[in-house]
C-alpha positions, 0 to 999 in steps of 0.5 A, a space after each residue: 500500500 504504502 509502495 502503490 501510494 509512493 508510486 502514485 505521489 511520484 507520478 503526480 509530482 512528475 505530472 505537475 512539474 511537466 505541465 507547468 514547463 509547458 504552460 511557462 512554454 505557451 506564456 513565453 511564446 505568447 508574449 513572444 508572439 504578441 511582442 512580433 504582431 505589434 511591431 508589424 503593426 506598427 511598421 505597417 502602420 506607420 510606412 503603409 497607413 499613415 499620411 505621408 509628412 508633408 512641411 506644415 509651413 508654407 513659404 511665404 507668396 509675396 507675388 500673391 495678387 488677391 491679397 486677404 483683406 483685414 479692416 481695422 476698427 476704432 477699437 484696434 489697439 496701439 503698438 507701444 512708443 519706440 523704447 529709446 533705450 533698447 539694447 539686445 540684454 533688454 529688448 531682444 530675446 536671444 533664445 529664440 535665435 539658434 535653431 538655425 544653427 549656431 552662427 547664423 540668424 532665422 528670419 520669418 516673413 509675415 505673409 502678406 496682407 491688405 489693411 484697410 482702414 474703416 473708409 475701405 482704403 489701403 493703410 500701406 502699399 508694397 512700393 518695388 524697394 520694399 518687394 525687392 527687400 522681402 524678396 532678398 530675405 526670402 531667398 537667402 539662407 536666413 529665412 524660415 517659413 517657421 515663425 516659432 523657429 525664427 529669431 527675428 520677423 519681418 512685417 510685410 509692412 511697407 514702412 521705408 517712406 514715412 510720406 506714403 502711409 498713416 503711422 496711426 494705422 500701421 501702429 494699429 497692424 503692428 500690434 495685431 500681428 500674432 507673435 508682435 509681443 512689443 515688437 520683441 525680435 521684430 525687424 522694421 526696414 525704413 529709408 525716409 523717416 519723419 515729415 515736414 515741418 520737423 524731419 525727424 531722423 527716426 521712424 515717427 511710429 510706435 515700433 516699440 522693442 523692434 529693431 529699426 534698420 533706417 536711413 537718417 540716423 543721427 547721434 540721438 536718435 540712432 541706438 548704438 549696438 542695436 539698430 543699423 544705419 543703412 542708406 537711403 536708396 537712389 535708383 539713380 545711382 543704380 542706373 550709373 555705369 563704371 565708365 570714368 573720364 581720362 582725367 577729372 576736369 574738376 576739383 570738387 563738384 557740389 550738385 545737390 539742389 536742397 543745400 541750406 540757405 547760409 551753407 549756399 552762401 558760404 560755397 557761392 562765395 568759394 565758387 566765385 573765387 575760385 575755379 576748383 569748387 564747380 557749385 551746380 543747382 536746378 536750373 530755375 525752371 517751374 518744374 525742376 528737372 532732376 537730370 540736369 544741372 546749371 552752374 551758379 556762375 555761369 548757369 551753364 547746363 550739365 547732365 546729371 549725374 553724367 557730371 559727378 563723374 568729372 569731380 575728384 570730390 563731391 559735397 554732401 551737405 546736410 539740409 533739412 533731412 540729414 540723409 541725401 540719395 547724392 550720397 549714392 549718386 556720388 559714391 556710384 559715380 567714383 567722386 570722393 564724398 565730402 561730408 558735411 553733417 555733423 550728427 550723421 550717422 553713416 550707412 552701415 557705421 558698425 562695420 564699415 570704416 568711413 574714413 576709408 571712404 570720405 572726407 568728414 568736415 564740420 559744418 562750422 568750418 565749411 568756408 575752409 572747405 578748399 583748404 582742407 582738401 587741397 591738404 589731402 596728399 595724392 597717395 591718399 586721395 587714391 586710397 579713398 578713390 579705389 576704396 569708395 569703387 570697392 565698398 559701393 559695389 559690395 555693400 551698396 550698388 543694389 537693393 539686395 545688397 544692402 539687405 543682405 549687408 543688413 543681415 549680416 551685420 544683424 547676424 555678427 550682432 546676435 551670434 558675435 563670435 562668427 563675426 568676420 574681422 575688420 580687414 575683412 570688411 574694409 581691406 579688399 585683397 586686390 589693393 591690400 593684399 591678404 590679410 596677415 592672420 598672426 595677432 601677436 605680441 611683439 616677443 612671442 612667449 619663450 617658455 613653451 620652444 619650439 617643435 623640429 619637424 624633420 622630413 626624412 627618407 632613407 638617410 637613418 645616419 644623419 638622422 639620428 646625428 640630427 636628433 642627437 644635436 637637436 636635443 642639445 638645444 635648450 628651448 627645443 620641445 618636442 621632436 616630430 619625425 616625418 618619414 616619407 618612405 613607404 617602401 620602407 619601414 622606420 627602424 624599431 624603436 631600440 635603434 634610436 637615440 635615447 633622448 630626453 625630449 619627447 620623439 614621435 615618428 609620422 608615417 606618410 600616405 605617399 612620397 610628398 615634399 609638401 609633407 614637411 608643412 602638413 599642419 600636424 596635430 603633434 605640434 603643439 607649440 606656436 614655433 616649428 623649426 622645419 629642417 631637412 635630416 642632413 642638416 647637422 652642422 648646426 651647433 645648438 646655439 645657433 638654432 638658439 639665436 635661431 629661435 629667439 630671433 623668431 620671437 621677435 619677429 613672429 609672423 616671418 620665416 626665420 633662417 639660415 640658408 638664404 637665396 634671392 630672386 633676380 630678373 633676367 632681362 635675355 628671358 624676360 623671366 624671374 631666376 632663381 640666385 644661389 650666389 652669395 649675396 647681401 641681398 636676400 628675399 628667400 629663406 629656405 626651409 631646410 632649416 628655418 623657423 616659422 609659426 605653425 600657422 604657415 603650414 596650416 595655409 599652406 596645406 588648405 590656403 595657398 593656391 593648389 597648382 603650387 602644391 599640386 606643382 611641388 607634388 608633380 616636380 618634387 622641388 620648390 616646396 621651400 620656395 612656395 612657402 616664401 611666396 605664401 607668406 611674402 604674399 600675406 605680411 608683404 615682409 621679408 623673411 630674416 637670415 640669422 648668423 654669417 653661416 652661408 654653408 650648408 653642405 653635409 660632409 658626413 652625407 656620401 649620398 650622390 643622389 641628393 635632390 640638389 645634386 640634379 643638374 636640372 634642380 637649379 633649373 626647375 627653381 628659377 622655373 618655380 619662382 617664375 610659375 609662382 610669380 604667374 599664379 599670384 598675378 605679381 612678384 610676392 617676394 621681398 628683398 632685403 639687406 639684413 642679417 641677425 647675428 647675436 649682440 656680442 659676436 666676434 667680440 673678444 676681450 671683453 670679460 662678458 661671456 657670451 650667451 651664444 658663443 658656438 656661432 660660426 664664421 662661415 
């Protein structure tokens, strides 16, 4: 009995342990199955049922003919006074800006809208200016159709002539547009404020926290660091061609009609004493006509603006709006401006250096006005002739780009960080060249040495020689190995020297000169001293004086070989010159220092024939590193110590570079193909040579601090 109950317990606990196995079994692959048939769900779901994405925001149409129409009832609300004392810490929210990116600004249109007001007339009309504003932002990179992604937002409210609408009615729309909130981030364009009989220079409307980019600033009423002066537009000057005159037949020319009463009479006295200030005015007829001129003395008739053109200088004088389209008309027409008005604030003052571009006298010294000019020497009245050509073509000579210099200086001032320096607004390459990138003190820092960038092949002996004197040299920090054989491996590490200064060999994709001047990111210290593997005839205190040299003088190559550059009249071409001379305008970078900055625009900034050129012809690199920086700080590099030798007696090697007949050749050939490149001669010549202050000094007592300088 007790066998059969045994049997019969042990069969049940087999049973019960069986069949909860297969009820986990069945929940497992329940849940597994569940978990399959949802996610197919989903994926059907969402690529097969769903709609497909569309952008829920629409560009907006400034073409759009039937406009919608919006009347304004007595009982619409005020926009607020303009704040006078805005800023972008307490009018502007810069949190709103960003999503565009982290340097650049987005801006938001509003779609356009026909307000009316109760009589059923438009309160403002789109004049062409204004379309071709809107347009500009609409087809520029800052625009989003977005409103809760934009930082500023445009009205498409035509508020550039203050005569052409009620500031009563456009104040009623600015406080009904939908994301207003006190003009907060609000952008409102404006070329002609104020009315008569007062001609206020700022807007007369209530635009409250918005930015105001207006024409006729003056002191007072323009907000500094928040709002942009811009110019008042003339579609005159857009229509005048570049076109000059052999010669200009006139000192100063003054052409404008609306010149004040006792400023007139100063000028009419200087005209009729003087034949250099040629002073026009409308030529008396009922109905004055814009396009002709008539001389105060003689009321010959000229064609305007045909006549700016023959005037050196041209005045631009402040009459009852502080603002003038001559000023436009005059910078088109190449004339020089001369301003008279004391309170303006110029177009795009910010970023644009004026006094590049113009002559500013006070208004009290207007009788000295001969005077004064007749003091501007020659040299720099071509300065600000070729200047003005330059500024008014690419900051003012249409509609769109003065909106976009707008937009930009509006984006420098939201995100300052990504703003571009002020030789890059004011200095254009083709008369200043290019803009030299060192911003140094005038002695470079000695703490942190230098790096020895070696470029080397197969030559392990004068290599490690090279190392081993190297490391002598008290300011060296850090040795960089570039080897450029790849059909060869770098000896293992137990060959090398053992030094006390950090060493790390650089293996290279392929057999490049151009190699030695990659910006590498192992060269962590401002000064890199590049020099070939078979330079080791250079004691430690020469490469010293070498570096101490280089502090002083920063931003130029600093060296040891010298050669110069001649003109060879049989060929009519540049020549490549080895002899020894006093003269120099090469340092060769077989052994010289320059700042690491150098290999950076050499790498990514020179022109790319001259790399691919040195690639192709393994020859020159040194050569086009001179032209590069001649070409930037328009200096000539710096030869240090008397040493002119710099063969490698120790070197057995017959198959040097320079040891091809035709190396010589290919260098006079390079200078020559460089000269080409950069449209003119970049090199510098020069009679200097830096030796240390004791050198060759004897008897003295004083020991001296670079004493292991050679003759020779």
């Amino acid at each position: 009995m007790a066998a059969d109950l045994l049997l019969k317990t042990s069969k049940q606990a087999k049973y019960n342990i069986s069949y909860r196995k297969i009820l986990y079994h069945r929940f497992f692959v329940g849940l597994l199955l569940f978990i399959v048939i949802s996610l197919v769900f989903t994926v059907v779901y969402v690529f097969s049922g769903s709609a497909p994405r569309t952008n829920f925001y629409e560009v907006v149409n400034l073409e759009a003919v039937n406009l919608p129409i919006q009347k304004l009832s007595n009982d619409y609300a005020f926009s607020a006074s303009r704040v006078l004392n805005c800023t972008y810490w307490n009018c502007f929210n810069v949190y709103k800006c960003g999503r565009g990116g982290h340097d650049k600004i987005t801006i938001y249109i509003y779609p356009p809208q026909d307000y009316r007001s109760n009589d059923g007339r438009s309160v403002s009309r789109f004049s062409r200016e204004f379309f071709e504003i809107l347009e500009t932002i609409k087809s520029s990179k800052y625009y989003t159709p977005n409103p809760d992604e934009a930082c500023l937002l445009v009205p498409s409210i035509d508020t550039l002539n203050q005569n052409t609408f009620s500031s009563s009615h456009i104040s009623q729309v600015l406080q009904s547009l939908k994301h207003w909130n006190n003009g907060e981030n609000h952008l409102i364009f404006n070329m002609v404020p104020g009315s008569e009989p007062n001609y206020n220079t700022v807007l007369d409307l209530n635009t409250s926290y918005a930015v105001i980019a207006g024409a006729g600033f003056d002191t007072w009423s323009f907000r500094y660091g928040f709002d942009i002066s811009i110019p008042l537009y003339s579609h005159i000057a857009s229509n005048i061609n570049s076109t000059q005159p052999k010669q200009k037949d006139y000192l100063i020319i003054s052409s404008q009609i609306n010149i004040p009463e006792d400023y007139l009479i100063e000028l009419q006295g200087i005209a009729s004493s003087s034949n250099d200030l040629l002073l026009l005015d409308s030529c008396g007829n009922d109905r004055i006509d814009f396009t002709k001129r008539c001389e105060y003395t003689t009321g010959k008739q000229f064609e305007y603006p045909e006549v700016l053109k023959h005037g050196l200088f041209c005045l631009v004088v402040r009459s009852a709006r502080l603002i003038q389209t001559v000023l436009m008309d005059v910078l088109a027409s190449q004339c020089i401006p001369i301003i008279i008005a004391d309170t303006i604030v110029m177009p795009f003052n910010s970023h644009i250096d004026w006094n590049r571009i113009a002559i500013f006298i006070s208004e009290d010294n207007i009788k000295n006005v001969l005077k004064i000019v007749h003091s501007v020497s020659n040299e720099r009245r071509g300065e600000l002739y070729w200047q003005l050509r330059w500024v008014y073509e690419r900051y003012f000579a249409n509609i769109e780009k003065i909106t976009m210099t707008t937009l930009e200086i509006l984006n420098e001032k939201v995100f300052p960080l990504s703003a571009r320096m002020y030789e890059d607004w004011n200095m254009p390459e083709h008369l200043y060249g290019p803009v030299n990138p060192l911003f140094l003190p005038v002695t470079a820092p000695k703490a942190p040495g230098f790096t020895a960038v070696i470029l080397t092949y197969d030559r392990v002996d004068s290599l490690f020689t090279l190392i081993r004197k190297l490391v002598r040299t008290p300011s060296l920090a850090k040795i960089l190995v570039v080897w450029n054989n790849q059909k060869l491996q770098p000896p293992p590490a137990s060959e090398w020297p053992v030094i006390n200064k950090p060493l790390k060999v650089i293996r290279t994709k392929e057999n490049k000169l151009s190699n030695r001047f990659f910006p590498y990111d192992d060269i962590e210290t401002e000064c890199q001293l590049t020099i070939d593997d078979d330079i080791i005839m250079l004691t430690p205190d020469e490469l010293e004086f070498g570096f101490d040299v280089w502090r002083e003088f920063p931003d130029r190559i600093v060296g040891f070989p010298s050669r110069l550059h001649v003109w060879d009249n049989v060929t009519a071409t540049w020549k490549y010159h080895s002899e020894w001379t006093n003269e120099i305008s090469m340092v060769l970078t077989g052994a010289a220092f320059h700042h690491k900055i150098w290999s950076w625009y050499y790498t990514h900034k020179m022109p790319s024939e001259i790399r691919q050129w040195v690639d192709d012809n393994f020859n020159c690199e040194d050569i086009a590193m001179n032209f590069l920086v001649a070409n930037v700080t328009r200096k000539a590099p710096i030869k240090v110590t008397p040493r002119k030798k710099f063969k490698c007696p120790e070197c057995t090697n017959t198959e040097m570079l320079s040891a091809d007949a035709k190396h010589m050749t290919q260098r006079s050939a390079c200078i020559d193909k460089f000269t080409k490149i950069y449209g003119h001669m970049a090199l510098k010549s020069v009679e200097f040579r830096a030796d240390p202050l004791q050198y060759r000094e004897t008897g003295s007592g004083i020991p001296q601090l670079y004493p292991e300088i050679g003759a020779l």
